[in-house]
N, C-alpha and C positions, 0 to 999 in steps of 0.2 A: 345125511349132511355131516362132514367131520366135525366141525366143531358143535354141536346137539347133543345133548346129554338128556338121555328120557327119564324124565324123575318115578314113571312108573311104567314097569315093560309085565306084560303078561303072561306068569311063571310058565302055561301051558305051551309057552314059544319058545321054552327054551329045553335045553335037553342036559345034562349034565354028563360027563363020560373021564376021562382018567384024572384022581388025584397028580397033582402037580407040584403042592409044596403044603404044607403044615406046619403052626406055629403054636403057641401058649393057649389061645383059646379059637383061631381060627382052619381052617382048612381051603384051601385055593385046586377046582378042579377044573381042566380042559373043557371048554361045553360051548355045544352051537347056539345061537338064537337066529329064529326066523325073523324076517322081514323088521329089520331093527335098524329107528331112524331112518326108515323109509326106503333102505336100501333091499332088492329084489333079491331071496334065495336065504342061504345063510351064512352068516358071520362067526367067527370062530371067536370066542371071548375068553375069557378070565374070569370065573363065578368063585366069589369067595363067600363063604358061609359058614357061622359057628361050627363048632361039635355036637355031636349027640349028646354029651353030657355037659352042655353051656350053663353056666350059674347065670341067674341074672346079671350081673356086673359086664358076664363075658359078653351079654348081647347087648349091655350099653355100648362098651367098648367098640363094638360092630356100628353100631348108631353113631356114633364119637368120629368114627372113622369117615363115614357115608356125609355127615354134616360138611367135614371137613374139606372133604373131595368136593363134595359140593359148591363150596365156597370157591374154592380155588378153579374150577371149571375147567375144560379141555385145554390141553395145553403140549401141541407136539414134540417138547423138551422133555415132559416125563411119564408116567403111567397114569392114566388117567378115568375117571367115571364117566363108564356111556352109559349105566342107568343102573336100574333096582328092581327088585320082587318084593316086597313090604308090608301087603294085603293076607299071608299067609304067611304061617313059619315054619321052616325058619328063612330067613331074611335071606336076599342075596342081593350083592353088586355085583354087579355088569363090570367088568375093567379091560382095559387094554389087554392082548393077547400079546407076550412076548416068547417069538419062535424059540429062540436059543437058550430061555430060563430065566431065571433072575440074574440082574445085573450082576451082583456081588460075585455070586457062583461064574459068572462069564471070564469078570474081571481073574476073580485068580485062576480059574484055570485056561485062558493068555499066559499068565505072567508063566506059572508051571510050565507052559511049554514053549518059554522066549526065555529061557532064563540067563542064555549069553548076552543079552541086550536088554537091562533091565531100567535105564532109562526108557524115554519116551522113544517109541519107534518110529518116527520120524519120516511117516505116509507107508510103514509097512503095517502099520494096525488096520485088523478090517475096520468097517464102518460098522457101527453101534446101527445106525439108521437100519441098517439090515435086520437087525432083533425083534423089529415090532413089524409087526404084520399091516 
């Protein structure tokens, strides 16, 4: 169900496979999960999960994070929580899978390679909709 968010998905359903971005105390890797939200086979997600070397703080932070998503719930305008691993650590969230990377990174490098037309492109921009799987 697209809009379902599983507050607890079981870590053995899911598989982790190539880092995809790293921050202050987090790490975000490419990874499947089986039969999630009900849907048959696998889904490709967004698993983000501390460091190896996580201080306490770093995995409130993570917790900080997950509460948040939470609150705010599915919402096809932004990235969003389809679930969690919480039973075992270290922790993970389930998130949106975005093919093309992160926005940020998307957005400049469009502009790097439009740089004659640096206003609004005016229906020659791809579709963003296309970024998320």
């Amino acid at each position: 169900m697209p809009g379902e968010i599983v507050l607890e998905f079981p870590k053995e359903y899911v598989r982790q496979k190539d880092l995809i971005g790293e921050g202050t105390f987090g790490r975000v890797f490419k990874a499947e999960a089986w039969e999630l939200c009900g849907r048959d086979g696998v889904t490709v997600v967004a698993l983000k999960t501390i460091k190896d070397n996580a201080t306490e703080d770093d995995k409130q932070k993570l917790t900080d994070e997950f509460e948040l998503l939470k609150t705010i719930g599915r919402n096809k305008n932004i990235l969003s929580l389809i679930g969690c691993c919480t039973k075992t650590e270290p922790m993970y969230l389930l998130l949106d899978y975005m093919a093309l990377g992160n926005l940020q990174k998307y957005l400049r490098d469009f502009r790097k390679s439009h740089t004659d037309n640096y206003a609004n492109a005016e229906g020659k921009s791809p579709s963003l909709v296309a970024a998320i799987l």
